[in-house]
Wavefront OBJ file of the C-alpha trace (Angstrom):
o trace
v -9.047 -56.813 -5.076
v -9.281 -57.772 -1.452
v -11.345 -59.277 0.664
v -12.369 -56.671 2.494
v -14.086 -55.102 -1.312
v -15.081 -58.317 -2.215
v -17.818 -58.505 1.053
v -19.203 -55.063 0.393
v -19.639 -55.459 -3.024
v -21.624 -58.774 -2.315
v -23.104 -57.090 0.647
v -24.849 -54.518 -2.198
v -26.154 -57.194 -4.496
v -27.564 -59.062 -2.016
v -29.437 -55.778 -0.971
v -30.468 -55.158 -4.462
v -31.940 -58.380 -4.919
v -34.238 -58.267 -1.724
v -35.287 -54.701 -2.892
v -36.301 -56.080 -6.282
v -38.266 -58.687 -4.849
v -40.239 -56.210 -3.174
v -40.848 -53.653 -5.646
v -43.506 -55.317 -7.141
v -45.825 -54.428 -4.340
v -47.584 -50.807 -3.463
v -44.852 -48.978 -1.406
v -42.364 -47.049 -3.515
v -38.959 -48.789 -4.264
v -36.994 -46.298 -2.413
v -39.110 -46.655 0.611
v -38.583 -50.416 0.585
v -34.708 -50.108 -0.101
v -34.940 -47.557 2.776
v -36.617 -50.067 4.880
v -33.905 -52.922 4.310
v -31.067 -50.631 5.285
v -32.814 -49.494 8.664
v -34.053 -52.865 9.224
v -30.526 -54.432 9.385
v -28.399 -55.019 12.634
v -24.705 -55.874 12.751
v -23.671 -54.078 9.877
v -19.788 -53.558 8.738
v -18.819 -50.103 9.182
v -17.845 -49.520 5.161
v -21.733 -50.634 4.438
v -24.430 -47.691 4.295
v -27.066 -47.061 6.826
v -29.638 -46.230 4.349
v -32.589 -43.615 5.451
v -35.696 -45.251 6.529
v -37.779 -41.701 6.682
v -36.521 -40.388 3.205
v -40.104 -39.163 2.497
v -40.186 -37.383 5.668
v -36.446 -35.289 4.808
v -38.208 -34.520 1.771
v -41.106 -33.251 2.982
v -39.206 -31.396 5.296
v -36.694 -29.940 3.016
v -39.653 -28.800 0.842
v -40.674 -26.736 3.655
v -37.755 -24.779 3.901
v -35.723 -25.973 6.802
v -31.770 -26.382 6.041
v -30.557 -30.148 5.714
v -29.217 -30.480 9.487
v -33.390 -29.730 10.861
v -34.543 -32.242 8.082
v -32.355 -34.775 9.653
v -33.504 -34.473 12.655
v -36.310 -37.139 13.021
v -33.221 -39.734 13.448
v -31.765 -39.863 10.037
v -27.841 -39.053 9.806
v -25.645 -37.802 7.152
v -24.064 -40.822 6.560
v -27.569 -42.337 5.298
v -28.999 -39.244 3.726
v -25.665 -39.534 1.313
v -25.892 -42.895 0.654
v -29.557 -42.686 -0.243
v -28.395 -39.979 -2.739
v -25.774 -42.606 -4.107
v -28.422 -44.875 -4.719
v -31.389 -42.824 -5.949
v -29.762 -39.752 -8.203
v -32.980 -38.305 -9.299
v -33.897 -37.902 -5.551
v -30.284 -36.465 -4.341
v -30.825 -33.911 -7.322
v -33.704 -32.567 -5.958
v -32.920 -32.603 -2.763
v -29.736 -30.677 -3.105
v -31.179 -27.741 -5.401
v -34.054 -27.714 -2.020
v -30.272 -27.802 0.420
v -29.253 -25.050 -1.551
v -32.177 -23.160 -1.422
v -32.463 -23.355 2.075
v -29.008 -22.262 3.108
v -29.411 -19.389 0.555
v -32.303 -18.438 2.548
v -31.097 -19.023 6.049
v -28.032 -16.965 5.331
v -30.422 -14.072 4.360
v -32.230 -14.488 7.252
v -29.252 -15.038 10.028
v -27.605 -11.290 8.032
v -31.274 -9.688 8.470
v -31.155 -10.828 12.455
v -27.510 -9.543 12.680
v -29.034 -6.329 11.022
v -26.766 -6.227 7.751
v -29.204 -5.581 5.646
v -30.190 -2.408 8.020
v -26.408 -1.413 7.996
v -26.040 -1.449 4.069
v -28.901 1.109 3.697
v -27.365 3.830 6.071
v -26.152 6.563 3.942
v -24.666 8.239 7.711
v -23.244 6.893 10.787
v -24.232 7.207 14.257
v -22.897 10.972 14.610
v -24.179 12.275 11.848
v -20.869 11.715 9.159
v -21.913 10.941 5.602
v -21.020 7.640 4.524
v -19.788 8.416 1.358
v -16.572 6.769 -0.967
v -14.231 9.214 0.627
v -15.259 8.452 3.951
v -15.332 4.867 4.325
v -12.987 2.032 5.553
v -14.125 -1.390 4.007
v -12.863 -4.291 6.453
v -13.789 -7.959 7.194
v -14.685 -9.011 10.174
v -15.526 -13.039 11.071
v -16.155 -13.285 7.288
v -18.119 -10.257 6.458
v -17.699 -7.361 5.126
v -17.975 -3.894 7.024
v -18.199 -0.293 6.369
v -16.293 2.038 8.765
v -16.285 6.061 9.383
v -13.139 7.420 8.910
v -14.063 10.371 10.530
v -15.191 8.530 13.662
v -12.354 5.956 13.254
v -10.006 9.539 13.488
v -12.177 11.240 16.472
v -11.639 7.699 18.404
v -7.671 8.477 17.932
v -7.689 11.525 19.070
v -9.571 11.540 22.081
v -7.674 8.334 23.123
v -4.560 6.621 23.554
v -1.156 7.923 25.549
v 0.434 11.193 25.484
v 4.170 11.846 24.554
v 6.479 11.613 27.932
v 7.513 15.123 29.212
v 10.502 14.953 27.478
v 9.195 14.075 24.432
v 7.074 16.844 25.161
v 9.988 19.652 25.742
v 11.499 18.539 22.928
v 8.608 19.086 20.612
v 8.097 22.355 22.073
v 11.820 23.571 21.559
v 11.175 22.470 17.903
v 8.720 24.425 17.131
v 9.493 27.430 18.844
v 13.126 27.327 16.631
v 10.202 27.239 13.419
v 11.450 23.668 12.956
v 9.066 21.798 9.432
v 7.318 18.943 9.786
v 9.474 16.194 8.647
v 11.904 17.415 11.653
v 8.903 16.831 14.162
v 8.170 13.660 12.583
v 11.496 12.434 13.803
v 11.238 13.270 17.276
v 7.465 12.087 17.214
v 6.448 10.039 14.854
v 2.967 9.030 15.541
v 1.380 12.130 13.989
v -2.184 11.077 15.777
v -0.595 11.003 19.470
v 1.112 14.890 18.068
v -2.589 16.403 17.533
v -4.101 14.513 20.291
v -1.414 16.401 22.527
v -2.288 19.637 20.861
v -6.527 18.599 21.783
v -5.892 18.107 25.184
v -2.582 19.842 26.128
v -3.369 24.070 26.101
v 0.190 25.318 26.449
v 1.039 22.958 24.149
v -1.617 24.170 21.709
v -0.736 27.337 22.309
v 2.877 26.591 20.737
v 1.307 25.045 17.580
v -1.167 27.458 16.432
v 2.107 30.076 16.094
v 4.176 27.280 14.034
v 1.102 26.173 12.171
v 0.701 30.168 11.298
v 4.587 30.300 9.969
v 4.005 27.006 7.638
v 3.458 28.821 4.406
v 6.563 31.015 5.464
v 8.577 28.067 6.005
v 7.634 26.174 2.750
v 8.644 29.238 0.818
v 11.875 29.569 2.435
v 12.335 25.514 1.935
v 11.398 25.574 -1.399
v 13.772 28.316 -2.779
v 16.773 26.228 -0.562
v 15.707 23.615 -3.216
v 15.652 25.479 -6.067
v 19.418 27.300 -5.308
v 20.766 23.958 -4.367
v 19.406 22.537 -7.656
v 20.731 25.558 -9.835
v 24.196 24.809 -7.866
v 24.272 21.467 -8.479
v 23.724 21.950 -12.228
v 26.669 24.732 -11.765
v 29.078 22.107 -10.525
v 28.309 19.751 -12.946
v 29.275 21.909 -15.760
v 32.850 22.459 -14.313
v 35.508 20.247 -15.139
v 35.256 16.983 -13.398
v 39.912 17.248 -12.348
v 39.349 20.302 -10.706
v 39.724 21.202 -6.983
v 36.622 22.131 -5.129
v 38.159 24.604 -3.943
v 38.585 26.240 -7.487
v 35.330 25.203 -8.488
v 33.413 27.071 -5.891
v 35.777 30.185 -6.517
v 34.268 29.762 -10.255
v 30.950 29.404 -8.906
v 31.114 32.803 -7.079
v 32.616 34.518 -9.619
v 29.024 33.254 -11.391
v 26.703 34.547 -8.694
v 28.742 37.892 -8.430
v 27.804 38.430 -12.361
v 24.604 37.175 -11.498
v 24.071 40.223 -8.846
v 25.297 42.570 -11.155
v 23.271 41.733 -14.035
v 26.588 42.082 -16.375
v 29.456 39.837 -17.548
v 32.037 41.506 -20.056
v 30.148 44.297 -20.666
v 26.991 42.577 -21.639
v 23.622 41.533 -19.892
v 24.301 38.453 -17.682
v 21.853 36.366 -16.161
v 22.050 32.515 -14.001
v 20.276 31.029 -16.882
v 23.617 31.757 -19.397
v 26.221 30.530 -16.992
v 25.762 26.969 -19.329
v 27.454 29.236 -22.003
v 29.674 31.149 -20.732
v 31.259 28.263 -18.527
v 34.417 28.792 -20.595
v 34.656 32.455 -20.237
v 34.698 31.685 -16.546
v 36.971 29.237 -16.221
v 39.576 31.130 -18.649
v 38.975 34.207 -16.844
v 40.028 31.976 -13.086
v 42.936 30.896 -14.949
v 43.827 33.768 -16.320
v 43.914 35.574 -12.805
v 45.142 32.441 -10.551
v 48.126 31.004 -13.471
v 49.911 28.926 -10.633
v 46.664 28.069 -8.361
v 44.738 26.991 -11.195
v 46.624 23.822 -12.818
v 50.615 22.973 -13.096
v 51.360 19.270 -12.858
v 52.390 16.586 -15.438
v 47.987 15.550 -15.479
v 46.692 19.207 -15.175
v 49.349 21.588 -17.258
v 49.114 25.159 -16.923
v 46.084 26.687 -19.179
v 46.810 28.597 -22.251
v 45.386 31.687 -20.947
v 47.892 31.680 -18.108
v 50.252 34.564 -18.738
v 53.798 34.778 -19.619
v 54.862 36.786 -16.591
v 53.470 37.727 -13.325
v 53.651 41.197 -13.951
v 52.844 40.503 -17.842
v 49.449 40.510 -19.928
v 50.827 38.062 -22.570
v 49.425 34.753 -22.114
v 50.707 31.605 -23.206
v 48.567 30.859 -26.105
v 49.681 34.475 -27.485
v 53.346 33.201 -27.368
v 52.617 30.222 -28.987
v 50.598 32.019 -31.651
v 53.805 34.442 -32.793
v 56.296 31.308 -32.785
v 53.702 29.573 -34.736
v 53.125 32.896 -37.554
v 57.152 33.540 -37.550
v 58.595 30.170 -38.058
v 55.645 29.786 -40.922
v 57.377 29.678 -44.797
v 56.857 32.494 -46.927
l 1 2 3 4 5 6 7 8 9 10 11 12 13 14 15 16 17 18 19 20 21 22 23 24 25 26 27 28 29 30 31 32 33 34 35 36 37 38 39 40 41 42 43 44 45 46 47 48 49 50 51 52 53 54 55 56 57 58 59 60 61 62 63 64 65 66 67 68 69 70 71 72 73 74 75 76 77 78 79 80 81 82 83 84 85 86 87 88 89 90 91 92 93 94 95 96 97 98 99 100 101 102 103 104 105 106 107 108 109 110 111 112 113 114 115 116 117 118 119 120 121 122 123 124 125 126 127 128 129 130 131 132 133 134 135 136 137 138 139 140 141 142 143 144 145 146 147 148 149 150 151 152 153 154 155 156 157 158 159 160 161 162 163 164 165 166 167 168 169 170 171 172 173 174 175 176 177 178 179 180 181 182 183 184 185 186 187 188 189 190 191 192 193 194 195 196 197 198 199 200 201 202 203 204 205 206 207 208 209 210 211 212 213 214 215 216 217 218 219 220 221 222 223 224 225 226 227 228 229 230 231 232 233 234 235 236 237 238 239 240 241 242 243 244 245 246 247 248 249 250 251 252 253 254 255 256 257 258 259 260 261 262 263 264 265 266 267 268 269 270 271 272 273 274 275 276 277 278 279 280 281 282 283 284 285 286 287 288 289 290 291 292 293 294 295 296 297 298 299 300 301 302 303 304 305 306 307 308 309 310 311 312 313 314 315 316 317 318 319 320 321 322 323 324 325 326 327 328 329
C-alpha cells in the first residue's frame, strides 16, 4: 500500500473522530460532518470536499428541481457524491428525488418541444391521414418522429433536377417504340426524377399517358414470351443432351407443326404430350435425315435409319430377320 493511500485513509479517521466528538450536541451529525469538510483549507486533491448546505440540496430536490439547480447555492458534484458515500440512507433518497426530477423535466422539455401535441395528430399539415400505411418512423437528435409519406412523395416530385435533354430524347424514343418499364429504368433510373418530368414537362406527359395506356397490352404480350420460352426450354431439355442444336430445333418444329395441326400419327396432338411422344419424334427425324442425324464412332446411325436411300427397310428391320433366320428350330 503506498503512501499516497496511507494519508487519505488517515486523513478519513481523523475526520471521523472530530465528527464524533461533535455529535453529541443539537445539530445533526451530517450537518456537523458537512461542516468539517467545508471548513477545511489546503486539502489533497484525492480527499472529499464534503457539502456544507446538504439540508438545503435536499430541500431543494424535494421541490422538484433536477440535481444541477439543487447544486447551485455553491455545492459541487464532487461533494454532493461524497456526502452520498458517507451517508447512504441520505444518497438513497436523494437519488429516487434525482430520478424523479429528470423524469419530470424530460416530460416537460418534450411538452415545450410540442411532442406530446405531435403524437396526438391523427393527420398532417395537408390534410393526409396518419395512418400505419402512411407513415415513415425516423430518429432525429434522439427522438423518434412520424413522417407523411405522401408529403415526403409530393416534396419529390415538385423538386429536385430534371433529366438532361438527352436523357430526355432518349426516354421519349423509348416509349414511343412501346419500350416496358424495366427498359426505362435503365436509361433513367431514378423513377421519382421520371414522374417529376412527366408533372412538369407537357410534351413529355403527353408521350406517357399513350405508353401508360399500352401497359396492360405490353404485359400480355411479355407474359406469353415467358410462357413459350418456358414451354421451349422444357422442349429442349427432353432431347438428347449429344445432339446438334441444329437437329434439336428441327425436332422442336416438327413439335409445334403437330401442335398447329392438332394431330400427330393420325391421332389428337397437343404441346402438353410432346413429354411422350419425344421418341416418336426423334425416330421419325432419324428416320427422314439417316446421314444428318448421327454416324460417327460416339453417335452411330439410329436403328430406324433405313437400309437404302431409296428403301423403306430400316436397320432395326434387317437386324430383326437375321436375328429370326439364324434362330434354331
Amino acid at each position: 500500500m503506498d503512501r499516497h493511500h496511507l494519508n487519505e485513509k488517515g486523513l478519513a479517521m481523523n475526520i471521523q473522530q472530530q465528527t464524533s466528538a461533535q455529535c453529541a450536541s443539537a445539530a445533526p451529525c451530517e450537518q456537523l460532518l458537512s461542516n468539517v469538510y467545508a471548513s477545511r483549507r489546503g486539502r489533497s486533491p484525492s480527499e472529499p470536499k464534503g457539502m456544507a448546505n446538504a439540508d438545503t440540496v435536499m430541500q431543494r430536490l424535494e421541490s422538484g428541481l433536477p440535481l444541477k439547480d439543487a447544486l447551485m447555492p455553491g455545492a459541487s458534484y464532487e461533494g454532493y457524491h461524497s456526502h452520498c458515500k458517507l451517508f447512504p440512507e441520505r444518497a438513497a433518497r436523494a437519488k429516487a428525488l434525482v430520478e424523479r426530477n429528470a423524469e419530470a423535466g424530460k416530460k416537460r422539455k418534450l411538452e415545450k418541444l410540442g411532442v406530446f401535441r405531435r403524437r396526438a395528430m391523427t393527420h398532417c399539415a395537408r390534410g393526409h391521414e396518419l395512418s400505419a400505411d402512411n407513415i415513415r418512423v425516423r430518429r432525429y437528435r434522439g427522438y423518434t418522429q412520424r413522417q407523411c409519406k405522401k408529403c415526403e412523395h409530393m416534396r419529390q416530385m415538385e423538386t429536385g433536377p430534371l433529366p438532361s435533354p438527352q436523357k430526355l430524347a432518349e426516354l421519349t424514343d423509348a416509349m414511343k417504340r412501346g419500350r416496358n418499364l424495366a427498359a426505362i429504368k435503365k436509361i433513367l433510373p431514378d423513377t421519382t426524377a421520371f414522374y417529376r418530368t412527366v408533372r412538369k414537362v407537357p410534351e413529355f406527359a403527353k408521350v406517357h399517358h399513350v405508353w401508360a395506356s399500352g401497359a396492360k397490352t405490353r404485359a400480355g404480350a411479355a407474359n406469353k414470351r415467358t410462357v413459350q420460352q418456358k414451354r421451349y426450354n422444357e422442349i429442349m431439355s427432353l432431347l438428347p443432351p449429344r445432339m446438334p442444336l441444329k437437329i434439336k430445333i428441327q425436332i422442336i418444329g416438327a413439335i409445334y407443326e403437330a401442335h398447329a395441326m392438332r394431330r400427330y400419327r393420325g391421332k389428337p396432338f397437343g404441346i402438353t404430350k410432346a413429354k411422350a411422344n419425344i421418341k416418336q419424334f426423334i425416330a421419325d427425324y432419324n428416320r427422314e435425315n439417316p446421314s444428318k442425324a448421327y454416324g460417327d464412332i460416339k453417335t452411330p446411325w439410329s436403328l430406324d435409319a433405313p437400309v437404302y436411300d431409296d428403301g423403306a427397310t430400316t436397320l432395326a428391320d434387317r437386324a430383326t430377320r437375321s436375328i429370326w433366320d439364324k434362330a434354331p428350330m
